[in-house]
TIKE-557669 format. One line per 4 residues: number of its first residue (from 1); their letters; for each residue x, y, z of C-alpha. Coordinates in steps of 0.25 Angstrom, whole numbers, plus 2048, in hexadecimal, padded with zeros to 3 digits. Layout:
<nodes>
NUM = A = X,Y,Z | ...
</nodes>
This chain:
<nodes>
1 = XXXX = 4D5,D26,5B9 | 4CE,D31,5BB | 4D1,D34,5C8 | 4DF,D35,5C2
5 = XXXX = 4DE,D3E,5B9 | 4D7,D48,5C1 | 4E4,D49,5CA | 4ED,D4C,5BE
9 = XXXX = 4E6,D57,5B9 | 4E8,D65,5C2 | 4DE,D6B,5C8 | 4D7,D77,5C4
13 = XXXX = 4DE,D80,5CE | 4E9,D7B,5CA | 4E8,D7C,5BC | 4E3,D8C,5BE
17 = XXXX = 4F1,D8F,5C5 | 4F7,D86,5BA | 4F1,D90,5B2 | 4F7,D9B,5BA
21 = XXXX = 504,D97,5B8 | 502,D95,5AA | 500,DA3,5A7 | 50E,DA6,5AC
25 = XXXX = 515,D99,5A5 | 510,D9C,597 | 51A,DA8,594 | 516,DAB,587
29 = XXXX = 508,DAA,589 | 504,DA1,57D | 4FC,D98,587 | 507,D8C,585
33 = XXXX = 510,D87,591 | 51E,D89,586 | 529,D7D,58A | 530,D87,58D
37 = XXXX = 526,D8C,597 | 521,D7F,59C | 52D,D7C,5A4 | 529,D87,5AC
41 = XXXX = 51C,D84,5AF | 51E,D76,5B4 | 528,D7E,5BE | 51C,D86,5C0
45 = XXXX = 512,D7E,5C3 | 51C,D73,5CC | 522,D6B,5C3 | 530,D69,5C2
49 = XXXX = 535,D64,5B5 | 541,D64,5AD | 53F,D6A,5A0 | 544,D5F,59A
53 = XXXX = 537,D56,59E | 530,D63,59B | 534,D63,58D | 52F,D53,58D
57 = XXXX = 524,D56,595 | 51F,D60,589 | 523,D56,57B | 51B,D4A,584
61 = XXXX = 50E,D54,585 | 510,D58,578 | 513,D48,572 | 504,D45,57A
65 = XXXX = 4FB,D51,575 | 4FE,D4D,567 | 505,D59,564 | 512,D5E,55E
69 = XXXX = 51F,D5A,568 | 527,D68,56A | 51B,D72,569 | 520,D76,575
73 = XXXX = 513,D79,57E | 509,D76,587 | 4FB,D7D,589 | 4F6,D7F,597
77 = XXXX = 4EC,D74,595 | 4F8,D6B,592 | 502,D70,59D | 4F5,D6C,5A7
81 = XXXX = 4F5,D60,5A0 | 506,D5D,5A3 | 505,D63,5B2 | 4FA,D59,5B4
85 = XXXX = 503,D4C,5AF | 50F,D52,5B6 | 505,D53,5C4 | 500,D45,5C2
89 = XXXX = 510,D40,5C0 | 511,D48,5D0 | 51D,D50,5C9 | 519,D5A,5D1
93 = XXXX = 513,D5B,5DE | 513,D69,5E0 | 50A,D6E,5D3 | 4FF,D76,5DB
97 = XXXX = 508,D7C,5E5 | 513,D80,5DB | 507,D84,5D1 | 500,D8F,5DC
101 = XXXX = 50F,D93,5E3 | 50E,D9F,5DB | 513,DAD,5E1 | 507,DB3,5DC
105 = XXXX = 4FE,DAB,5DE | 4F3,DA7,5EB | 4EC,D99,5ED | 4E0,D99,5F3
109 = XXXX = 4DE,D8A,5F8 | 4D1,D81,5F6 | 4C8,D8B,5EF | 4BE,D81,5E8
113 = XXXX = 4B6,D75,5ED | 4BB,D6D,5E2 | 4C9,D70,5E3 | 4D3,D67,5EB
117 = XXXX = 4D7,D67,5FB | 4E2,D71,5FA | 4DF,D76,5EC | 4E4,D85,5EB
121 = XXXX = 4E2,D8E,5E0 | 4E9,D9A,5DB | 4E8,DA9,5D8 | 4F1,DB2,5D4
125 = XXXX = 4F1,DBD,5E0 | 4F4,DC8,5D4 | 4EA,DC6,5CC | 4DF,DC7,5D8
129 = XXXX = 4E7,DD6,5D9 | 4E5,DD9,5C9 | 4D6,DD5,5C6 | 4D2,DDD,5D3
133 = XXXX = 4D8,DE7,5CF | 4D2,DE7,5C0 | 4C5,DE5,5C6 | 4C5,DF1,5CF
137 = XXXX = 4CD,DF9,5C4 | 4C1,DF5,5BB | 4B5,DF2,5C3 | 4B8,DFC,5CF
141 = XXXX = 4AE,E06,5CC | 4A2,DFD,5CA | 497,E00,5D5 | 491,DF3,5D5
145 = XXXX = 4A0,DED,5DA | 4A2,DF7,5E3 | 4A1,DEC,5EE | 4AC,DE4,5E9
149 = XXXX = 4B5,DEE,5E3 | 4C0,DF2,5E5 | 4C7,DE4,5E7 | 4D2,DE5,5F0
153 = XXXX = 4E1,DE8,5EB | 4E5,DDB,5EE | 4D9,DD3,5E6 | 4D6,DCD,5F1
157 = XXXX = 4C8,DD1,5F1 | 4C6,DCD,5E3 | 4BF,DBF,5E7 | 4B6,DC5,5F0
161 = XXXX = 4B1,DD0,5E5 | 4AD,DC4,5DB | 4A3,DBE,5E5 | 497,DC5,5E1
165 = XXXX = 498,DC4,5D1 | 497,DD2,5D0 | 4A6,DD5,5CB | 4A8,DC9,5C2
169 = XXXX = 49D,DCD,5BC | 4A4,DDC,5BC | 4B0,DD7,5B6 | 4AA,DCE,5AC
173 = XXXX = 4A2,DD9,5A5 | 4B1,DE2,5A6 | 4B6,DD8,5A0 | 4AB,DD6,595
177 = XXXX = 4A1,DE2,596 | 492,DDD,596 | 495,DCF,598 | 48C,DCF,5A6
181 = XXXX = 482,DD7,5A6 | 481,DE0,5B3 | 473,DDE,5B6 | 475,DCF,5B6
185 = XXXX = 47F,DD0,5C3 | 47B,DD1,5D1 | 47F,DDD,5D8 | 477,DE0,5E4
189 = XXXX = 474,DDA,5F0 | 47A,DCD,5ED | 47A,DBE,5F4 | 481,DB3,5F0
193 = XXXX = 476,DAD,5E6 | 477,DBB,5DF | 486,DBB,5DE | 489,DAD,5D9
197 = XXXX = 481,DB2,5CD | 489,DBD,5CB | 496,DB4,5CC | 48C,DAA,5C2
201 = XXXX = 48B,DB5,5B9 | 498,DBA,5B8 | 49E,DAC,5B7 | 494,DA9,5AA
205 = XXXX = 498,DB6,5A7 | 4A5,DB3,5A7 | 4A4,DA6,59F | 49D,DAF,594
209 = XXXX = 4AA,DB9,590 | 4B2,DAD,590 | 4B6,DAA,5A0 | 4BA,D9A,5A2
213 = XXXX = 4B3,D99,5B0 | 4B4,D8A,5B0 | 4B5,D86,5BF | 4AF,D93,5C5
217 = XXXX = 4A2,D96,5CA | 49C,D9F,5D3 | 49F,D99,5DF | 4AD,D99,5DC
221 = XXXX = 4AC,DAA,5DB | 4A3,DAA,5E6 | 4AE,DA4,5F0 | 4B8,DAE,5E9
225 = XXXX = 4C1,DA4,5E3 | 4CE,DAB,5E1 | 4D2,DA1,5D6 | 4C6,DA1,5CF
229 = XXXX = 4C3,DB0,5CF | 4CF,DB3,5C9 | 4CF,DAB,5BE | 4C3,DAE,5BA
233 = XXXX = 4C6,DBE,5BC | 4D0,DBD,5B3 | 4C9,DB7,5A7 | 4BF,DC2,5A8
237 = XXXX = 4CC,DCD,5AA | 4D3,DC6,59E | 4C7,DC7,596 | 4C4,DD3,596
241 = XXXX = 4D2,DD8,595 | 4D3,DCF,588 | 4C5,DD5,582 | 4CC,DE1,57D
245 = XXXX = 4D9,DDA,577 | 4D0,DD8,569 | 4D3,DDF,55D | 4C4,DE5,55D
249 = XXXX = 4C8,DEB,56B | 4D4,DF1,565 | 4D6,DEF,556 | 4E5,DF4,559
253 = XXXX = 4E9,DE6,55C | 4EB,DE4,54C | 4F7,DEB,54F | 4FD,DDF,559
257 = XXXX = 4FD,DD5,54B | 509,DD1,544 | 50B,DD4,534 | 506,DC7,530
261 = XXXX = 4F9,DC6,53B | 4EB,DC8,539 | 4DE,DCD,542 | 4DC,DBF,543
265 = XXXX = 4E9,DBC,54A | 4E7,DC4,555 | 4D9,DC0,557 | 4DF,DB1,55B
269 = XXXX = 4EB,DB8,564 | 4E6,DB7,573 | 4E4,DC4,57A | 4F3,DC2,582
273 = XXXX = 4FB,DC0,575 | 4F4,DCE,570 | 4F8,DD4,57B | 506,DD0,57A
277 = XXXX = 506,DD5,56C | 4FF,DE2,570 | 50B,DE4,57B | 516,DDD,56F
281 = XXXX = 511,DE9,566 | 512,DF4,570 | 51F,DEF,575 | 523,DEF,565
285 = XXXX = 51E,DFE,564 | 525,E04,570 | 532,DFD,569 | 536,DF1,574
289 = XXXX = 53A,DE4,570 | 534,DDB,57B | 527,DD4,577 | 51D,DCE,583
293 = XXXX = 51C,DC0,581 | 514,DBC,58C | 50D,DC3,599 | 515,DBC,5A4
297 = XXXX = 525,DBE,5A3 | 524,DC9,597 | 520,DD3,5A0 | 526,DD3,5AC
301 = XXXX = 532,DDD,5AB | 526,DE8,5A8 | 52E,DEA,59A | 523,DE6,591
305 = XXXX = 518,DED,59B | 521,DF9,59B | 523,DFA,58C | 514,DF7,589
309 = XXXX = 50F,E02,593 | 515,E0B,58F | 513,E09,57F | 504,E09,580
313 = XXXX = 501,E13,58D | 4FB,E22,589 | 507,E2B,587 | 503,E33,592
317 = XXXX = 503,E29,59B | 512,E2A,5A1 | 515,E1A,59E | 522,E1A,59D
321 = XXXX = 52E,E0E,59D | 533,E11,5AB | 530,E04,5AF | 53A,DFF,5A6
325 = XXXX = 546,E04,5AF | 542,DFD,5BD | 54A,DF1,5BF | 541,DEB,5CA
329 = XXXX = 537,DE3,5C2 | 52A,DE6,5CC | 52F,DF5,5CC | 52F,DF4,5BE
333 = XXXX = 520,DEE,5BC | 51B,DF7,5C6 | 51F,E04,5BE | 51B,DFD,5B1
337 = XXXX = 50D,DFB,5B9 | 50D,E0A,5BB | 50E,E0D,5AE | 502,E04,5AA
341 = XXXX = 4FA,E0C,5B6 | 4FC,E1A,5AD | 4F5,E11,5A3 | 4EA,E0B,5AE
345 = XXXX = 4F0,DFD,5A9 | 4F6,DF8,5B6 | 4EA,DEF,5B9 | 4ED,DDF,5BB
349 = XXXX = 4FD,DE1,5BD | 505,DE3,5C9 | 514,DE3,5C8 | 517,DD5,5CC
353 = XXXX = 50C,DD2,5C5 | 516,DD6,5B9 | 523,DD0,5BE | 51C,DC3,5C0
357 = XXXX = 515,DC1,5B3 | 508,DBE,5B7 | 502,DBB,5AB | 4F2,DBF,5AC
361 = XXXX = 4F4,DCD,5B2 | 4FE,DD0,5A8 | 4F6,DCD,59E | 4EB,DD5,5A3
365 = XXXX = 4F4,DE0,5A5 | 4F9,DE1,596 | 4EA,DDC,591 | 4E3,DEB,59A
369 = XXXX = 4EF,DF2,595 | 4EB,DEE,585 | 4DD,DF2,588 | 4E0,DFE,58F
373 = XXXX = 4EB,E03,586 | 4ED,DFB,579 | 4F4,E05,572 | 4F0,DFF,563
377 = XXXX = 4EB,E08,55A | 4E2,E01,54D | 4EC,E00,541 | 4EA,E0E,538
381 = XXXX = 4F0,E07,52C | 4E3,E01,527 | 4E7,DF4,528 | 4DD,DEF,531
385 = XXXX = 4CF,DF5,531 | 4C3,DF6,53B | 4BB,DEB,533 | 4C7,DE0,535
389 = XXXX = 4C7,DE2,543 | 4B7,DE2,544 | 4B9,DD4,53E | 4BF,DCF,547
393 = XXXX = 4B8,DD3,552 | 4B2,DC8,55C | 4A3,DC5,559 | 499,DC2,565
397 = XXXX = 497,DB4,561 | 4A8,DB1,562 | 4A9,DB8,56E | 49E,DAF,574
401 = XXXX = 4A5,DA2,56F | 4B3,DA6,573 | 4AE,DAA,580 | 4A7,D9C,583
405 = XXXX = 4B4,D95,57F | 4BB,D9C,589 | 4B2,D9A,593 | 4B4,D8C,590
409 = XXXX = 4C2,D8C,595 | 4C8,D89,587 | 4D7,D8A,584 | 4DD,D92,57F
413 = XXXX = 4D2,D9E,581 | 4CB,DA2,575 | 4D0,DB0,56F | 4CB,DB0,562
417 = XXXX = 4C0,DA5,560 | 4C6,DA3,551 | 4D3,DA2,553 | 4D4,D9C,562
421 = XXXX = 4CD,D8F,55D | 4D2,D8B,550 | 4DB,D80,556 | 4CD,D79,55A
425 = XXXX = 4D4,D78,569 | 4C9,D80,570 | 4BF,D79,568 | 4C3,D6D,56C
429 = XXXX = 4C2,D72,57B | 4B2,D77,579 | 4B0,D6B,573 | 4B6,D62,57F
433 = XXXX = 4AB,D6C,588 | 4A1,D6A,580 | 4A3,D59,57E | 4AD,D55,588
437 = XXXX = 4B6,D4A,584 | 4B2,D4E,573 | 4BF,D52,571 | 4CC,D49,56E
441 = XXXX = 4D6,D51,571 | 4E0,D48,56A | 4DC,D4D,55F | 4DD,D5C,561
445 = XXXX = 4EA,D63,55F | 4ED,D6F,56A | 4FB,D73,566 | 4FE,D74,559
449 = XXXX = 509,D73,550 | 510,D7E,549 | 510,D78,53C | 504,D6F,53E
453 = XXXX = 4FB,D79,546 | 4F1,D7E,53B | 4ED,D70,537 | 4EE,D6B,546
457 = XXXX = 4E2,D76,546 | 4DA,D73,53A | 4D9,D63,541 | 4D5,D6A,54F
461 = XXXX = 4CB,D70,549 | 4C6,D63,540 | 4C5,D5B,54B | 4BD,D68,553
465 = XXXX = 4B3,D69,546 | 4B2,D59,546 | 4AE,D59,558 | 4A5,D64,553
469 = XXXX = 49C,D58,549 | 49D,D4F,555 | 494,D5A,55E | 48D,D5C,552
473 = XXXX = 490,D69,550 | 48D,D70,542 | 49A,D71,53B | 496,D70,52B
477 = XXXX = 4A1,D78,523 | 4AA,D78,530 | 4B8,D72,530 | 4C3,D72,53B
481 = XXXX = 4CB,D7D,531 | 4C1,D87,532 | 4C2,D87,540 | 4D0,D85,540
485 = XXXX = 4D0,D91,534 | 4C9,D9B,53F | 4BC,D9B,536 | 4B4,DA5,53E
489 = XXXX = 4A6,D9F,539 | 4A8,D91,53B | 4B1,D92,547 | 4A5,D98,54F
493 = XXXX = 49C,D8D,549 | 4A2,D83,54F | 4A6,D8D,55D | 495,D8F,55E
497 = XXXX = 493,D80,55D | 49E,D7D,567 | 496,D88,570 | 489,D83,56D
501 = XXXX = 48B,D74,570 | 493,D78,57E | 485,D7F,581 | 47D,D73,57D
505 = XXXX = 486,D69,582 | 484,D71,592 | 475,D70,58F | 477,D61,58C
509 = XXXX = 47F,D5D,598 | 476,D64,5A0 | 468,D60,59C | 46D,D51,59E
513 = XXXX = 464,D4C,593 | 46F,D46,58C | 468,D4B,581 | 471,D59,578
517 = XXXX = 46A,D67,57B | 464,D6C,56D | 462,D7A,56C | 451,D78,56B
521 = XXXX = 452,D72,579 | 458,D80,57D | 44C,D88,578 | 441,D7F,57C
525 = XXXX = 44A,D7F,58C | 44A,D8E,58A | 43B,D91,588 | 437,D86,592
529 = XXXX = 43E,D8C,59B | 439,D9B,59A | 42A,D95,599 | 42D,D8C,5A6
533 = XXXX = 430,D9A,5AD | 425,DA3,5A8 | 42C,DAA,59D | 425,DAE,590
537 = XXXX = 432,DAE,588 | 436,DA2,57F | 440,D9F,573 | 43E,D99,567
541 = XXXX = 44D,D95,562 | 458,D9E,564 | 457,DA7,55B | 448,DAC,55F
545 = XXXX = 449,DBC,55F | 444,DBC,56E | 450,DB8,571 | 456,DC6,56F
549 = XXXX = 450,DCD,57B | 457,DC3,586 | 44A,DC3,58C | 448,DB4,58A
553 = XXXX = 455,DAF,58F | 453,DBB,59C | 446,DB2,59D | 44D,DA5,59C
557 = XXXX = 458,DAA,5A7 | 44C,DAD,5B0 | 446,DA0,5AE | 452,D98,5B0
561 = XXXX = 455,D9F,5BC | 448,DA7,5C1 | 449,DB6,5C6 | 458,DB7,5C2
565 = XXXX = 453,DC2,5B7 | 44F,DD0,5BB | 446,DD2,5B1 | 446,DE1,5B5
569 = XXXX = 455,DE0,5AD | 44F,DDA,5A0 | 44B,DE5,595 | 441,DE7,58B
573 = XXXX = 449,DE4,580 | 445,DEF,576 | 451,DF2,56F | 45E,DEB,56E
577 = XXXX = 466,DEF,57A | 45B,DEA,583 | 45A,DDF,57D | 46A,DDD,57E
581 = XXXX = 469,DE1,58C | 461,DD5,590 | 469,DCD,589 | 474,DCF,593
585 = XXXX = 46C,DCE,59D | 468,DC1,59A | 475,DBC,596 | 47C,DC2,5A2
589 = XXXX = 46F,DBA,5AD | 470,DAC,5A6 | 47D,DAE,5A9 | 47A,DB2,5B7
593 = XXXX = 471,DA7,5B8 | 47C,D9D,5B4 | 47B,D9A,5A6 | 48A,D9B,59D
597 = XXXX = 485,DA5,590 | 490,DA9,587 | 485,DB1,57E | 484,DBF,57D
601 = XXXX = 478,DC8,57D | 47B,DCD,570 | 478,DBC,56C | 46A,DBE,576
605 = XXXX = 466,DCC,56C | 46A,DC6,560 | 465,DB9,563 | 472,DB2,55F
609 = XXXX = 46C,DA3,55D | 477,D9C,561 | 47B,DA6,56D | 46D,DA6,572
613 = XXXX = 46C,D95,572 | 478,D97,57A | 472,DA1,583 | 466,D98,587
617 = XXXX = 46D,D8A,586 | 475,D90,591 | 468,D93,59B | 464,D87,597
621 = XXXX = 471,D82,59E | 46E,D89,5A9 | 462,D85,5AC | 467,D76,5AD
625 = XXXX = 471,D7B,5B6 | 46C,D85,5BF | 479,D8A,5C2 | 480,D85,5B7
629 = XXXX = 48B,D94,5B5 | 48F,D94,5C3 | 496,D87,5C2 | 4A1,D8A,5BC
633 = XXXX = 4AA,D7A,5BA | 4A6,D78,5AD | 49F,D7E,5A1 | 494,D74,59F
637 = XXXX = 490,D6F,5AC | 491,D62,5AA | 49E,D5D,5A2 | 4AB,D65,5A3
641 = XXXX = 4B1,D62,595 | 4C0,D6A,59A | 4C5,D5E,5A2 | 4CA,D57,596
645 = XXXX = 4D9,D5F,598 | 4D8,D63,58A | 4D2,D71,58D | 4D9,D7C,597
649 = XXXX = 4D6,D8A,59B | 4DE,D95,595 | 4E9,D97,59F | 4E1,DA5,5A6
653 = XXXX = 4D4,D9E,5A8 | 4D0,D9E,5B6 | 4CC,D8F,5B6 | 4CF,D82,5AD
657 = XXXX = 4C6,D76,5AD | 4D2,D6C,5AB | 4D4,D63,5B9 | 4C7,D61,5BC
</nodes>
């Protein structure tokens, strides 16, 4: 029986090119295949169907999840879930070949040991040109890439450049500055040892800003996956283009709410619905009626590009709506692409990357023209001061959170930790990672009613609190409403015990005792550990003040993996900075050494007692599985606790753990 389900799930390549699709399908960008969409993407992907049966197809879905007939839509999850049925029914038997006969796309065949005889997998040719091009625009000048860089016009050389670690790691610190520290990496005189641990480091790395690197390892950027390499370029480039779309970046976004929103309204908005607001606004400013409703068929006339450009562009920057007056729909993008060169914005587009739609690089496009130009100025009325927007700002300790959610491959992708998880659906999802199979999903409701939504919430959020007391979990004082409500204190209450028992429960599966991982087992692994190798430090819980240097978790690195810290790099610690600087050193060579930290060094100086256990339950990890971090086909080494079909990557992830 199980044999039989295996063959009626996709595989993962062709879930990715599903995905692929996906981002082209879903017109208005809400993360839902619409009916009126989905007749499309069955065509799409192979399936010829007559709407009628579409429209069948779509009540009998909605009849089985236990949800309300006529909602209308499907997640991605789900629309894997109908593909697979309509595969094993042998509807269709040209699924993968129609799935990959893109125009602007290339297979590469048989690229993985575990894939199939005859597996190929797909890339897009245009977006192997736009992320060379971002990285030499941006990383061209750095004298310790001078080898790699510049990548060819034609991207081609992009595979080759990641080989050695050295620019992932480059491009995860542009993306997030300070997130590797540089005398972590390996530069000179490298062999193969020294770069897979740069490619170990920057995957880890990777993990840590909230990168979903499930199914990747080294080995996989070593042999310069194309597949894999641009997936995982992307979620860095994406990230970093959204760090800047927050309302501390640019308090100006207060002017993108309607009369009747709040702060807290944009908070819960994804970075792409901002961005269409922020080109809505300006569109409204320069007085033109059409609205951007998605990045795909909205703007491939130029008219919205044209219009935007030349609303937020330097006065003196001779943009002008000239465009507008060429017929010829490449011609036309090509002069608008001029105009966003007078503005150094022309990165990640080229014309036909316009005419076609192609969803991530238009998004990219409009998401560097927002950080480069915004053109929002802080409301002057008074009506929103500096201290309301200081409150909202993102502490440490949620960025930390959202990130390792992220990481985990939940959907939708946290945005706002508050708001993203008050329908308990991604809870649900870390908890199926942490207890595989604790879950009944039966009882959780995924799509909610218009009318009933709110209280459909409220009982997500009941049954989350209640599989919370089943892992013990200290929840006095909480109730499903107060997550569902968005309470800030209890909603990271119970986010901390999720994140602690997902660390404990690694621990757990790998020390094969059978026996849970308490937090005194960690402290007595730690000390025994360091005095087995010659070390004089020592902790007594983890809030001991020693802790604040680094210098016992740079010892414990050492003694895990001996000679891999140079202590010449280590400093005294007298003042605060030094000691912060050894921090990330520290964090950025357990990382190195394989170990998954999420912790920051502030948590290290500060001696955050809950960051800090996670900091050395994680090398504890490590030294179980000596290169636990650089197998990358599931988060726990043991039991992947994806496979249930509940949970899916967000539809721009480079890989989903669904099909295995």
């Amino acid at each position: 029986m199980a044999a039989v389900q295996r063959q009626l799930l996709l595989t993962k390549e062709e879930i990715v090119a599903l995905s692929e699709q996906c981002d082209t399908i879903d017109e208005n960008g809400d993360g839902f295949i619409e009916v009126a969409e989905l007749k499309n993407a069955l065509d799409a992907v192979g399936f010829k169907i007559p709407q009628w049966e579409v429209r069948k197809m779509i009540d009998d879905f909605d009849r089985n999840s236990k949800q309300p007939v006529g909602k209308g839509k499907l997640s991605f999850p789900e629309f894997q879930e109908l593909c697979s049925k309509l595969r094993s029914k042998d509807v269709s038997t040209t699924f993968k070949t129609m799935i990959n006969k893109k125009e602007n796309l290339k297979t590469h065949g048989g690229m993985s040991e575990a894939s199939v005889e005859g597996t190929t997998h797909s890339i897009r040719f245009e977006e192997q040109i736009a992320f060379s091009d971002w990285i030499n625009s941006n990383l061209g000048r750095d004298p310790d890439l001078k080898h790699l860089l510049p990548i060819d016009e034609e991207g081609t050389g992009l595979y080759d450049s990641v080989k050695d670690g050295i620019l992932l790691c480059k491009t995860i610190n542009l993306a997030c500055p300070d997130t590797i520290d540089e005398r972590a990496i390996n530069k000179k005189n490298l062999n193969a040892y020294t770069k897979r641990e740069n490619l170990t480091l920057a995957l880890n790395s990777a993990e840590s800003i909230g990168c979903n690197i499930v199914n990747i390892d080294a080995d996989d950027l070593n042999k310069g996956k194309p597949h894999l390499v641009l997936g995982l370029l992307w979620q860095i480039i994406r990230i970093g283009l959204f760090n800047q779309i927050t309302i501390e970046q640019c308090p100006g976004l207060v002017l993108l709410l309607g009369p009747d929103e709040k702060i807290e309204d944009l908070l819960r908005m994804a970075p792409e619905t901002i961005l269409m607001r922020w080109v809505n606004y300006h569109l409204a400013k320069a007085g033109v009626d059409r609205r951007l409703t998605n990045f795909t068929s909205d703007i491939k006339d130029s008219f919205i590009y044209s219009h935007l450009l030349n609303q937020i562009s330097p006065k003196d920057a001779n943009v002008d709506l000239n465009a507008l007056s060429e017929k010829d729909m490449m011609r036309r993008a090509e002069l608008m692409l001029k105009n966003a060169g007078k503005i150094n914005c022309r990165h990640f587009l080229t014309a036909k990357d316009v005419v076609e739609g192609i969803y991530k690089l238009n998004v990219a496009f409009v998401a560097n023209l927002f950080n480069t130009h915004p053109a929002l100025e802080k409301p002057d009325d008074g009506s929103i001061q500096l201290e309301d927007i200081a409150a909202f700002e993102e502490t440490r300790e949620e960025k930390t959170y959202r990130n390792w959610m992220n990481s985990m491959g939940v959907n939708p992708y946290v945005n706002y930790l508050y708001g993203d998880l008050t329908s308990g659906v991604i809870i649900f999802q870390l908890y199926d990672i942490i207890k595989p199979g604790i879950v009944n999903w039966k009882k959780v409701v995924k799509n909610f009613h218009k009318m009933r939504g709110f209280m459909e919430k409220v009982e997500n959020c009941n049954y989350a609190v209640e599989l919370g007391r089943q892992l013990n979990f200290s929840l006095v004082g909480i109730a499903g409403q107060d997550i569902s409500d968005g309470n800030p204190t209890l909603t990271l209450a119970l986010v901390w015990q999720l994140m602690r028992a997902y660390t404990l429960s690694i621990l757990t599966k790998l020390a094969r005792s059978g026996n849970p991982i308490v937090e005194k087992e960690i402290i007595a692994w730690v000390n025994k550990k360091l005095k087995s190798e010659g070390k004089s430090s020592a902790i007594s819980n983890f809030q001991d003040s020693s802790i604040a240097d680094a210098r016992v978790v740079i010892d414990l690195i050492d003694a895990i993996k001996p000679g891999s810290i140079n202590y010449s790099q280590v400093h005294p610690a007298s003042s605060t900075e030094e000691k912060l600087a050894n921090a990330k050193y520290a964090i950025s060579m357990a990382r190195k050494i394989g170990a998954r930290i999420y912790a920051l060094p502030e948590d290290i100086v500060e001696v955050k007692q809950k960051m800090v256990m996670t900091v050395f339950a994680c090398l504890m990890a490590r030294d179980y599985i000596p290169n636990m971090g650089t197998v990358g086909n599931d988060h726990s080494g043991a039991t992947n606790g994806h496979t249930n079909g509940h949970n899916g990557n967000h539809y721009d992830e480079v890989t989903t753990p669904l099909g295995n």
